[in-house]
C-alpha positions in Angstrom: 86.4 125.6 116.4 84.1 125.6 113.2 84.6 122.6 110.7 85.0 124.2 107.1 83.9 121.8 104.5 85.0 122.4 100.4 83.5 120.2 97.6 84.7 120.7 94.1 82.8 119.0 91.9 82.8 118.7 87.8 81.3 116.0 85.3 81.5 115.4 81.8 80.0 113.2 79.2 81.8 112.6 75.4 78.9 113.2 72.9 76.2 114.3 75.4 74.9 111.7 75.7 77.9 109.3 75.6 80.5 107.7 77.8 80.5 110.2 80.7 82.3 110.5 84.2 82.8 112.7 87.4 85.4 114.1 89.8 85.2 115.5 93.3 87.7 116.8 95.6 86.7 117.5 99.0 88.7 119.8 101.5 88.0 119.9 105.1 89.3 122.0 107.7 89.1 121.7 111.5 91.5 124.3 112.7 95.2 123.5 112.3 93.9 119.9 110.3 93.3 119.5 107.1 92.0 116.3 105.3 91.6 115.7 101.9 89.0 113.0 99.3 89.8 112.8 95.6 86.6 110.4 94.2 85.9 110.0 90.4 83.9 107.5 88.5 82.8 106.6 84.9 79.7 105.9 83.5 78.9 104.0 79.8 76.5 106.2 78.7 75.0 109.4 80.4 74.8 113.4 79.8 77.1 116.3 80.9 74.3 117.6 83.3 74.0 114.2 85.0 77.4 113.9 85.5 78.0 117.7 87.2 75.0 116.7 89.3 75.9 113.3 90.4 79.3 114.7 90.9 77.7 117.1 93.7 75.5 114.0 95.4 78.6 112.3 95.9 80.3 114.7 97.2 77.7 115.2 99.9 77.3 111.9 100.7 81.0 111.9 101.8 79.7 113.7 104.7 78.5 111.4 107.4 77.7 114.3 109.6 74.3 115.9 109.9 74.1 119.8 109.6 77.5 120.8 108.3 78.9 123.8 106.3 79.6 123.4 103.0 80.7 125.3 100.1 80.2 123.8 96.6 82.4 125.1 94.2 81.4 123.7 90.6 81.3 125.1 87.0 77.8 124.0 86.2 75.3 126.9 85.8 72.4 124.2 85.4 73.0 123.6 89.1 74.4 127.0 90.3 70.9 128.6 88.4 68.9 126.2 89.8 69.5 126.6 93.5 70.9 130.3 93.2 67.5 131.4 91.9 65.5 129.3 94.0 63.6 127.1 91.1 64.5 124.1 92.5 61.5 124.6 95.4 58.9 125.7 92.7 59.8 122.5 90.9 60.2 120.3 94.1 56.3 121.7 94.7 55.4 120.2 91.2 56.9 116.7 91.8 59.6 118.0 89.0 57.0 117.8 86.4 58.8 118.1 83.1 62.1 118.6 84.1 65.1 115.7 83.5 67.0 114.1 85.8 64.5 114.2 88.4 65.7 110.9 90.1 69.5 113.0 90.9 67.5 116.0 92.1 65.5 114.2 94.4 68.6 112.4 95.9 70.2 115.8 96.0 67.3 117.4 98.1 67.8 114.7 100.6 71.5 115.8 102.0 70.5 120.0 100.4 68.2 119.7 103.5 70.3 117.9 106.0 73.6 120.7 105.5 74.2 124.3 105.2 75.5 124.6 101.8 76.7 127.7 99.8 77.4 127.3 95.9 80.1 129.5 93.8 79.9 129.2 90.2 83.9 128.9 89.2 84.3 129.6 85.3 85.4 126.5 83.7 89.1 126.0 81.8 89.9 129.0 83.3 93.0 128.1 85.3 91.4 127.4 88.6 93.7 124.7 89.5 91.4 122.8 91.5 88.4 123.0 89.3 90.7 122.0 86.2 91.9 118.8 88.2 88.4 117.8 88.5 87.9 118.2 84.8 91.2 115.8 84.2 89.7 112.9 86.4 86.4 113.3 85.0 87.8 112.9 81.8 89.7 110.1 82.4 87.1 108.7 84.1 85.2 108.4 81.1 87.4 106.9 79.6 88.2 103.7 81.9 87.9 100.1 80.4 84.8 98.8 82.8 82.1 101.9 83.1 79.3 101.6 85.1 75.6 101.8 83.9 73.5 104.8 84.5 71.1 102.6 84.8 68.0 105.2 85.2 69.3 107.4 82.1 69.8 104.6 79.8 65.9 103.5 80.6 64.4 106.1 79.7 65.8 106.5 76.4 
């Protein structure tokens, strides 16, 4: 029996940049068992693409075993594009010069090539119920009293 692995993923920032947030729900199957993860967090001050990103590397970093299927679901065409049409090697080969968030695409390169991962763009606030819960918590996520510091973002600007 083959372990089937789902991460829905979606971030959002208020103001882009502003108070920002994630949330991730991960499904996995193994036959007749199913388990479930809800995760969200907040961040002080950050952008909409960091979040949708960061909101992936968590996801994957839920799974403690090497060399798994996974299938990304997530709303973000900046990530969907990015692997879909294969820039993210040309840009890996040029050390990611000129390109933001280069510290989250390097994480995300380090679990990319320890799975077998599939992404499927999912059009957002279209009544996908999953993809619009993730949307709710990282919304409220955002919005929690004590926010943590994107600590990387907030240096370079």
């Amino acid at each position: 029996m083959n372990k089937k692995i789902h991460i829905y993923t979606d971030g959002s920032s208020k103001g882009n940049p502003g108070p920002g947030g994630y949330g991730i729900f991960i499904e996995t199957f193994f036959g007749h068992l199913y388990n479930r993860k809800i995760i969200s967090e907040g961040y002080r001050y950050t952008t909409n693409n960091r979040m949708e990103l960061l909101s992936v590397i968590v996801g994957l970093e839920e799974i403690k075993n090497k060399k798994q299927n996974i299938v990304i679901f997530t709303d973000s065409k900046y990530i969907v594009n990015t692997i879909q049409n294969k820039w993210i090697y040309k840009w890996e080969k040029n050390n990611f010069r000129n390109k933001k968030n280069v510290d989250l695409w390097k994480r995300f390169l380090y679990f990319f090539y320890k799975h077998s991962i599939m992404f499927y763009w999912i059009k957002s606030h279209n009544s996908h119920y999953i993809n619009d819960y993730c949307d709710r918590l990282s919304s409220i996520a955002s919005q929690k009293r004590f926010l943590k510091i994107d600590h990387v973002y907030e240096q370079q600007i």
